[in-house]
C-alpha positions in Angstrom: -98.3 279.0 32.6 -99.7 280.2 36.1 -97.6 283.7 36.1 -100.7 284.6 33.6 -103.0 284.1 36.3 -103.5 287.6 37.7 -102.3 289.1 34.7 -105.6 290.8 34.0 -107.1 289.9 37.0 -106.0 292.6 38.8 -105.8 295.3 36.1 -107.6 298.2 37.7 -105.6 298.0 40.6 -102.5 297.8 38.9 -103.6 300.5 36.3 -104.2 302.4 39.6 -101.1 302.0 41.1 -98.4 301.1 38.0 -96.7 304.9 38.3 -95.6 303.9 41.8 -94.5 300.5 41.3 -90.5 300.0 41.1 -88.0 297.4 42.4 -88.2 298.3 46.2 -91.1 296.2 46.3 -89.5 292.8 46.7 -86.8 293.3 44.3 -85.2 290.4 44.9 -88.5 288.1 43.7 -88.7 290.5 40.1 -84.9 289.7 40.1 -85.8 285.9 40.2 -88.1 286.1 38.0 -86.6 287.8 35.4 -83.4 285.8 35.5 -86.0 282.9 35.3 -87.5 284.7 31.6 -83.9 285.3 30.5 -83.0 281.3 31.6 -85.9 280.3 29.6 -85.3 282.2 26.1 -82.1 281.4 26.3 -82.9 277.2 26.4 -85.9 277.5 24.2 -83.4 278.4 21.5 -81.3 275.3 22.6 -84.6 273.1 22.6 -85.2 274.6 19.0 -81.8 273.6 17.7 -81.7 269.9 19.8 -82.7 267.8 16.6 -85.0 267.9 13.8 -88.1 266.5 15.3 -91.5 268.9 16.0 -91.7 267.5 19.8 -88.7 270.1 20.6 -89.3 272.5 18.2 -92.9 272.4 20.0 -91.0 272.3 23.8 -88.6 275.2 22.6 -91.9 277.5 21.7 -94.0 276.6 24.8 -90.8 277.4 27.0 -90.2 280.7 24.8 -93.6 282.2 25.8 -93.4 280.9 29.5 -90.3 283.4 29.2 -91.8 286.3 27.1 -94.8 286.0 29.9 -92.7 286.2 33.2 -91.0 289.3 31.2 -94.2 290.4 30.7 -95.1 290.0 34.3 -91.6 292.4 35.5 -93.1 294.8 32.5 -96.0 295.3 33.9 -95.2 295.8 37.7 -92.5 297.9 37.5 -91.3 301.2 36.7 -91.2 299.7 33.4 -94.7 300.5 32.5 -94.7 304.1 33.5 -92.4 304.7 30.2 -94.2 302.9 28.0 -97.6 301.6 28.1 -97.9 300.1 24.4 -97.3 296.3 25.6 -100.5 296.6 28.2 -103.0 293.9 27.6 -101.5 293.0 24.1 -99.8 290.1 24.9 -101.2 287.7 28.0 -104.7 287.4 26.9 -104.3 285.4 24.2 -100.9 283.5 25.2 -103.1 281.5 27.4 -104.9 279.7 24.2 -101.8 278.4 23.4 -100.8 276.6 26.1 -102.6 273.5 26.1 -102.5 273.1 22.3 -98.8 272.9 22.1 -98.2 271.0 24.9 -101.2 268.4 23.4 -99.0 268.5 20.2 -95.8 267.8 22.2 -97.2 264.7 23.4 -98.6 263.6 20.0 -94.7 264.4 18.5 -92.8 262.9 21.4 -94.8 259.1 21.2 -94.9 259.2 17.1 -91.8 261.3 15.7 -93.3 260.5 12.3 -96.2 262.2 12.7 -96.8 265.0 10.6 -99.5 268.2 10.9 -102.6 268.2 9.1 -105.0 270.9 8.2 -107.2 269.3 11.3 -105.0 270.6 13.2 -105.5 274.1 12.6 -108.7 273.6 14.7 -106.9 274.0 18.0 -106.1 277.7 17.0 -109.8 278.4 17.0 -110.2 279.5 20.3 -107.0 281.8 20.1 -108.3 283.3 17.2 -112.2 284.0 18.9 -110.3 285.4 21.6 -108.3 288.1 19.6 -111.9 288.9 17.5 -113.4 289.2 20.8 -110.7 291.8 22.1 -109.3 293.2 19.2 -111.6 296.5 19.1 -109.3 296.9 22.6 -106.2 295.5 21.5 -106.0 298.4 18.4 -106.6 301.3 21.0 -103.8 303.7 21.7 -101.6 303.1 25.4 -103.8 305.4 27.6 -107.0 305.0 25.9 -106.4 300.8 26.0 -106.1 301.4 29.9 -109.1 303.9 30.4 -111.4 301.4 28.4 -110.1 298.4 30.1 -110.6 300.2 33.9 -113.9 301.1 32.7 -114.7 297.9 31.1 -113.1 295.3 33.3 -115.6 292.9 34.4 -117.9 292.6 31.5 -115.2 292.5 28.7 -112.0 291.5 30.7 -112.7 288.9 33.2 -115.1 286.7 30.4 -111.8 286.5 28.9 -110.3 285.5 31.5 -112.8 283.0 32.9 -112.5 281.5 28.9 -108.7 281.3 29.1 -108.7 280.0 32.4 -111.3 277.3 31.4 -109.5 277.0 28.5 -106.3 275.6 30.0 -108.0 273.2 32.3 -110.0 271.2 29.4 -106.8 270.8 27.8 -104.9 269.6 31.3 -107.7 267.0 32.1 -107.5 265.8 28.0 -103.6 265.6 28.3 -104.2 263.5 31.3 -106.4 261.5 30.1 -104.6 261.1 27.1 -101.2 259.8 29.3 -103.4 257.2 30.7 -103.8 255.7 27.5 -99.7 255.3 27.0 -98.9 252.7 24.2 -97.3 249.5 26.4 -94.4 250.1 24.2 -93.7 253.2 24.8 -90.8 253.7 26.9 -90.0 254.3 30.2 -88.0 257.8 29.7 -90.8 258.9 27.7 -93.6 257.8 30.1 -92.0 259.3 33.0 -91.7 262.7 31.0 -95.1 262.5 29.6 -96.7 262.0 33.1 -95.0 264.5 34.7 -96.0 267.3 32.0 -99.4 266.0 32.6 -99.1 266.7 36.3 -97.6 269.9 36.2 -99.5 271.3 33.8 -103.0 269.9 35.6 -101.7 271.9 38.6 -100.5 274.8 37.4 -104.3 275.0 35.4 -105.8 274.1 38.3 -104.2 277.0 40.4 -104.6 279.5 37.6 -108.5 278.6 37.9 -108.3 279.1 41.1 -106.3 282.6 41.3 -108.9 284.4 38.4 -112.0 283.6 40.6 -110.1 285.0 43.8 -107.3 287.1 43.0 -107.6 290.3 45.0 -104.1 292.3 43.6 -101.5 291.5 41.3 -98.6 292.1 43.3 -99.3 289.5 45.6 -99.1 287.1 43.3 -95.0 287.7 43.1 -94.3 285.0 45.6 -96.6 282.3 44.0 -94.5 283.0 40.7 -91.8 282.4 42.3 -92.6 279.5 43.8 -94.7 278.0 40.5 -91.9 279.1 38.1 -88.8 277.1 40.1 -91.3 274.0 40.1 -92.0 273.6 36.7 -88.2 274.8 36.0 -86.5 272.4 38.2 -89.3 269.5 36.6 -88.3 270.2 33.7 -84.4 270.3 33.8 -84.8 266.7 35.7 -87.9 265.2 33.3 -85.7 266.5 30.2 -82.2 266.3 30.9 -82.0 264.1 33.6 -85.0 261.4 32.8 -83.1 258.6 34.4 -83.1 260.2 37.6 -87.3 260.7 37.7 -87.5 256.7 36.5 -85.2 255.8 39.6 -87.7 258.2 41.6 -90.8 256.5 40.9 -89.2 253.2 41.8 -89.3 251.9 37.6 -85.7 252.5 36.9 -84.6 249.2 35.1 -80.3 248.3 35.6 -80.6 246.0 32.8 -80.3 248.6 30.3 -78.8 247.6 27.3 -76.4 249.6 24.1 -76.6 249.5 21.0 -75.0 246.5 19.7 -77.6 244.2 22.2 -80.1 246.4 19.9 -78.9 245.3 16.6 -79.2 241.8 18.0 -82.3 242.4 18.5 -83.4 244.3 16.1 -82.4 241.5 13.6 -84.2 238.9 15.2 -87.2 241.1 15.2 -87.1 241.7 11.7 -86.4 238.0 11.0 -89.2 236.7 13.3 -91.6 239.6 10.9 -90.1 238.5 7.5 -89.6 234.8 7.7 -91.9 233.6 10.1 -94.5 236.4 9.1 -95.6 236.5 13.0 -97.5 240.2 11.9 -100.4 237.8 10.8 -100.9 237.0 14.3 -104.0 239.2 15.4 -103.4 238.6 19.0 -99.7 239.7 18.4 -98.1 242.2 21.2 -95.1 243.4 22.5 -95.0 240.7 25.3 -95.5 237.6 22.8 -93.2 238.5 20.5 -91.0 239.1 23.3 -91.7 235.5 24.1 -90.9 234.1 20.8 -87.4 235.6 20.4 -86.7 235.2 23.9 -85.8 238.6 24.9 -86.7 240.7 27.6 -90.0 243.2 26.7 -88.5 246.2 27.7 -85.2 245.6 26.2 -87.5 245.3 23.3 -89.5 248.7 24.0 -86.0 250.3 24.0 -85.2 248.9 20.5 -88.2 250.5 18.9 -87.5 253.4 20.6 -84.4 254.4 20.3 -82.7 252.2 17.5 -86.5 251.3 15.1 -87.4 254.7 16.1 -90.7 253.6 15.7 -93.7 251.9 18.0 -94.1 248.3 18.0 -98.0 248.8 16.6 -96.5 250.9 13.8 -93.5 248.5 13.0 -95.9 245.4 12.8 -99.0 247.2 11.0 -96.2 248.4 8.4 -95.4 244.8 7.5 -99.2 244.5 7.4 -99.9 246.7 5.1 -97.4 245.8 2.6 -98.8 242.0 2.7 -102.3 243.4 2.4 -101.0 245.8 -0.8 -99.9 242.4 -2.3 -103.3 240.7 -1.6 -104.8 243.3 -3.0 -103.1 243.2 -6.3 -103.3 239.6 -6.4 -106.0 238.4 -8.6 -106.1 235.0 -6.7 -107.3 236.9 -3.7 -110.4 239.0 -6.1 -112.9 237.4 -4.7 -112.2 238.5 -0.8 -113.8 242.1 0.7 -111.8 244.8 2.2 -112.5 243.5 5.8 -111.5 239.8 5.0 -108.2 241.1 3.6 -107.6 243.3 6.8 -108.4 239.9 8.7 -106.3 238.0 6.5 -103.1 240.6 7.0 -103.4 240.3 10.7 -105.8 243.2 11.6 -109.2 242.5 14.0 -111.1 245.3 12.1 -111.5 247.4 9.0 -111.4 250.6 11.0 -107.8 250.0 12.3 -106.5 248.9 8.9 -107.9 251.3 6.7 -106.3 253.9 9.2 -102.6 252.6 8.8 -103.6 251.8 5.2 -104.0 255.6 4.3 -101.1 256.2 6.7 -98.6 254.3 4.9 -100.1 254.7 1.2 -101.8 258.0 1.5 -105.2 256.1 -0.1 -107.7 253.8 0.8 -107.7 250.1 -0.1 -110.2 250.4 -1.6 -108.8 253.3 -4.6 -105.4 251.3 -4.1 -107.5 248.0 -5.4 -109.0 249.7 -8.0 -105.6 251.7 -9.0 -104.0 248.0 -9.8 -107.0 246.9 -11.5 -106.6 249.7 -13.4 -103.5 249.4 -14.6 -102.9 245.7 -14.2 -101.1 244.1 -11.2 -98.1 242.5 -11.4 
């Protein structure tokens, strides 16, 4: 993230000075850093192979670039790119659009592992792919001529890309907060605590990298903020990925009533028999806390249930047995007479909007086609 900052910033004076650059100059902080890249291929591939779901396929590809970019960095201020200038300014322009979309996408993956990717989507990549229209006449020139033009060029081609990519990063930081401020009440604690502190981190490493392309003065003075930057989002994320428990007990929420699995199958049977038998879905006003309350169990104990055993959020588990009730009311020809919205009501939704979402969810189609598709060919 932030090791892009002066990337460009400081191009003419590191195009100036590149064929002098080597390892005396604080070798031990290139050294770092490049152990640091090498660290973070090397778990992005063990993010990628972690389970099936998109939220690590989509952590192991952010912490792949964060590596390719701190590689970059070593590249591009050493001896390095005195033997070959064919990776200049071909690679940390446009890394920068990424960012924020995949890390928005994590979040998206992480609270709703059934979520899938839609051609809406795609719309994220727009900026990423205005950028590389923007700078592509550049991006095709050969080594020395890429360098002349930029040196020449720098402030009114380069730096509105940077300013863009800068900007860029920061919208997407103050939507992903914003977006973890509205956290489902059942989502749990572990993944609150790791969603927050992605927020955080990425908010600060955005702001700084703001901050560093409207005042950067030279690129190699940036090697100690790397340093320092890189081991903070490392060591966050070793202990908000692999060692949640510890960041819960941090922040003072760590609960010692945990409970295994079997105390979930418990619960997750009376759950299920409080939804099928008693039918408590109908209940509009119906949340995590009340049905808590009416199988007398503890609501986090039930947030860990959903999570972990349901692998699925308490809105989505109860709108699912809405749906399917509404789907029988909607084939029934006793019910004809009611509109769309008074079935919604009658299922145990307070508006159309939120039931014909979860409708097309679950069916793929709206009521209404999914009324007139029984009608059609007679209900049952």
């Amino acid at each position: 993230m932030v090791w892009q900052i002066a990337d460009s910033v400081a191009i003419p004076t590191r195009i100036k000075s590149a064929g002098a650059v080597n390892w005396s100059l604080m070798p031990w902080i290139k050294f770092i850093l490049l152990c640091y890249a090498l660290l973070a291929i090397f778990v992005s591939g063990g993010l990628f192979f972690k389970d099936r779901h998109y939220a690590s396929k989509l952590l192991a590809l952010f912490t792949l670039l964060m590596g390719l970019e701190m590689i970059n960095y070593v590249y591009a201020t050493t001896a390095l790119l005195s033997i070959s200038k064919v990776f200049v300014a071909r690679y940390y322009f446009y890394v920068g659009f990424l960012y924020g979309p995949i890390l928005w996408f994590y979040l998206l993956f992480l609270w709703d592992q059934k979520r899938q990717f839609n051609w809406r989507d795609s719309l994220h990549l727009i900026p990423i792919i205005l950028a590389f229209l923007y700078f592509f006449d550049i991006f095709i020139l050969p080594g020395e001529e890429r360098i002349a033009f930029i040196r020449a060029h720098f402030f009114d081609r380069v730096m509105p890309l940077n300013y863009a990519r800068a900007l860029h990063l920061l919208i997407y930081a103050i939507l992903i907060v914003r977006y973890c401020l509205r956290m489902p009440e059942d989502l749990s604690k572990i993944k609150r605590v790791l969603s927050s502190g992605i927020a955080a981190i990425f908010l600060f490493t955005s702001v700084l990298m703001l901050g560093f392309t409207c005042f950067a003065r030279d690129w190699h003075d940036f090697a100690p903020y790397y340093l320092i930057i890189s081991t903070i989002v490392f060591s966050m994320a070793y202990l908000l990925y692999f060692q949640p428990d510890f960041m819960v007990r941090l922040g003072g929420k760590y609960v010692h009533s945990g409970i295994g699995k079997a105390d979930m199958e418990r619960i997750r049977a009376k759950i299920e028999q409080s939804l099928q038998q008693h039918q408590l879905f109908l209940q509009r006003n119906l949340n995590l806390k009340t049905l808590a309350v009416s199988i007398d169990e503890k609501p986090h104990h039930l947030s860990q249930t959903f999570s972990r055993l349901i692998q699925e959020s308490f809105n989505e588990h109860v709108n699912r047995y809405r749906i399917d009730y509404a789907k029988e009311i909607l084939l029934d020809p006793a019910f004809a007479h009611l509109t769309i919205e008074a079935i919604a009501q009658e299922a145990g939704f307070n508006n159309r909007v939120t039931f014909n979402k979860f409708f097309q969810k679950f069916t793929g189609m709206k009521p209404s086609a999914y009324k007139s598709m029984g009608v059609s060919f007679g209900s049952p």
